[in-house]
C-alpha positions, 0 to 999 in steps of 0.5 A, spaced: 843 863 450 839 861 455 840 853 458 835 849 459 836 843 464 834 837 462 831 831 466 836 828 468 841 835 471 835 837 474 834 831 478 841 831 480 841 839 482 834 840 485 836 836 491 842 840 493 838 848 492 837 847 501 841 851 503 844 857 500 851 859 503 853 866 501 852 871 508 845 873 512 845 880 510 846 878 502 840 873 504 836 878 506 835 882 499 833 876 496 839 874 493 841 866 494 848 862 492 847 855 492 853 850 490 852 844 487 855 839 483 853 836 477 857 829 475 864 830 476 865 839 477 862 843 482 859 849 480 856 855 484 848 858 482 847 865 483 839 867 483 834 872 486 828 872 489 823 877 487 820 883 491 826 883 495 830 889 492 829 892 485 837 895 486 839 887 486 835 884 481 838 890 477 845 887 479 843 881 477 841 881 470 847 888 469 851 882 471 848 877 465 848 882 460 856 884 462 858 876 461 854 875 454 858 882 452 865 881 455 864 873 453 863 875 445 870 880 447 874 877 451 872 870 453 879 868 456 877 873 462 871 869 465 870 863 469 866 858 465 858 860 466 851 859 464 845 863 463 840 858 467 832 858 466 830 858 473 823 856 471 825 848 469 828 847 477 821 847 480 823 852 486 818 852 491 821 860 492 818 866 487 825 867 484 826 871 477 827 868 471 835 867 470 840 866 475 848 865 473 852 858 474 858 859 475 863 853 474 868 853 480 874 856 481 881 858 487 882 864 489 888 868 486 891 870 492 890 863 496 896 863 499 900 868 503 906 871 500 911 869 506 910 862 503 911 864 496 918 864 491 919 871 489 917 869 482 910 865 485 909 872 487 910 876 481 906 871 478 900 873 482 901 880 481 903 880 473 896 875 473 892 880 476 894 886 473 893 883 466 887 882 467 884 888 469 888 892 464 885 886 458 878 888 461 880 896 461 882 895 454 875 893 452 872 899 455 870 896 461 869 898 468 870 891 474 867 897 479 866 893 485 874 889 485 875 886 491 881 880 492 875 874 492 873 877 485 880 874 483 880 867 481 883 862 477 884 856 473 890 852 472 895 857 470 890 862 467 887 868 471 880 870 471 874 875 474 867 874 476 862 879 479 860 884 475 854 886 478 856 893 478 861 893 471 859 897 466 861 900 459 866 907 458 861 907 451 854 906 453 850 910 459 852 910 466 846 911 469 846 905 472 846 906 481 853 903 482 854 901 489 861 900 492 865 896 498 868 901 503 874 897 504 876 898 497 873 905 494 877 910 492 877 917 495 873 921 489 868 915 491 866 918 497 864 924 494 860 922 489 864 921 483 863 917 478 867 910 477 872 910 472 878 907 470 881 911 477 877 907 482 879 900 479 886 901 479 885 904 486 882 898 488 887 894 485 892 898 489 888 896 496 888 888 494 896 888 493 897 892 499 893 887 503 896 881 501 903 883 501 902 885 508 897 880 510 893 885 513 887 887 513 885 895 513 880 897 520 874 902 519 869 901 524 863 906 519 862 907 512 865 915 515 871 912 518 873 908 512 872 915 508 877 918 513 882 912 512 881 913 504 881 919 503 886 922 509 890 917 514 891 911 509 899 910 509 904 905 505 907 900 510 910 895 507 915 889 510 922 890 509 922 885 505 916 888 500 918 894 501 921 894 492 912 894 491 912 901 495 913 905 488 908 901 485 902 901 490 904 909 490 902 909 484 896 905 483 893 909 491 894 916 490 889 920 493 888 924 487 884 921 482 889 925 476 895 923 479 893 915 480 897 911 475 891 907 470 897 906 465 898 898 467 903 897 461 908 903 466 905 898 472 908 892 469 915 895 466 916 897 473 914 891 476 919 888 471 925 891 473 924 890 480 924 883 479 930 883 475 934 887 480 931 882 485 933 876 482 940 880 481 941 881 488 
């Protein structure tokens, strides 16, 4: 179902499409992100111009579809969005015909973990890790995780950008690109995403949030070496009941990577319940 905006909606969005907010580089392929606010909630408007890049105006209508199937599933994981025809908002600019709002939503990792309760902390482990292993359990791959993609609303947990997500059951042919940051080693040698890489990522976005650093590579060869190589589990003292864990969820072996997040979150478990012991 594609929404149409009406008269009144678009007269209170169109003069709010001035300035899009997501970074230059992105800017450049012709992709645009707009917020708005429409009566009393803030949403954000993802469009694409066209002739800009056909691999992101792939990775737009991929995501459009991903949401249409995932919401038929499992609608529990998504933010709540909009399939948009772009037609009715009287852009000046040539973008394509559909574009994603995407209602509003706070980060999952907002906050640091040094000013967390250890239940508040389990809590966003357990969140996210659920998410990934419902999102799994339908066959999907996210592909492209990062800590910004973890969201949530209230007290439920979701996921957006599922522009590199695909189906285990259909074609893979899709070009999947990736973040350095958060790729798996398989990754750098031209293996194809999977359950493994997801998990992988997982992996990096709970190390970085448990130490509050972030890893340092300065090209796309250095973070090859860092993953594939030179990464090391250093964690805080006070952190360091997680090392089994991250151990398991960044093994450099994509064989010997732990994707059986039941095992995670039973480990994790018994963690907590020795902590609260202590």
């Amino acid at each position: 179902m594609i929404q149409t905006f009406n008269q009144i909606q678009w007269r209170i969005i169109q003069p709010q499409l001035k300035q899009a907010l997501n970074p230059a580089r992105s800017q450049n392929f012709g992709r645009r992100l707009f917020q708005v606010q429409l009566y009393d909630q803030l949403f954000w408007l993802k469009l694409q111009l066209k002739s800009h890049s056909a691999e992101h105006e792939v990775a737009l209508y991929n995501e459009i579809q991903c949401y249409r199937h995932i919401l038929k599933q499992a609608p529990e994981l998504l933010a709540r969005f909009e399939v948009i025809d772009t037609t009715c908002l009287g852009l000046q600019e040539d973008y394509l015909e559909q574009g994603i709002l995407l209602g509003h939503t706070d980060p999952l990792f907002q906050h640091s973990p040094h000013s967390l309760s250890q239940a508040e902390i389990y809590q966003c482990l357990y969140l996210s890790l659920d998410l990934l292993k419902q999102l799994h359990a339908l066959s999907w791959v996210h592909g492209d995780l990062k800590v910004e993609h973890f969201r949530k609303i209230h007290d439920r947990a979701v996921l957006i950008d599922f522009e590199q997500a695909f189906s285990v059951k259909f074609s893979q042919n899709i070009k999947h690109t990736a973040t350095p940051r958060y790729m798996a080693p398989e990754l750098f040698h031209a293996q194809a995403k999977s359950y493994a890489s997801d998990a992988y990522a997982l992996g990096i976005i709970w190390l970085e949030w448990l130490t509050q650093e972030k890893l340092q590579a300065k090209s796309y060869l250095d973070w090859a070496k860092l993953h594939c190589q030179q990464l090391k589990i250093e964690l805080p003292k006070r952190y360091q009941v997680f090392e089994a864990v991250l151990s398991g969820l960044l093994s450099k072996e994509k064989s010997h990577r732990c994707t059986n997040f039941y095992q995670i979150k039973q480990l994790l478990s018994q963690n907590e319940q020795r902590k609260s012991t202590e």
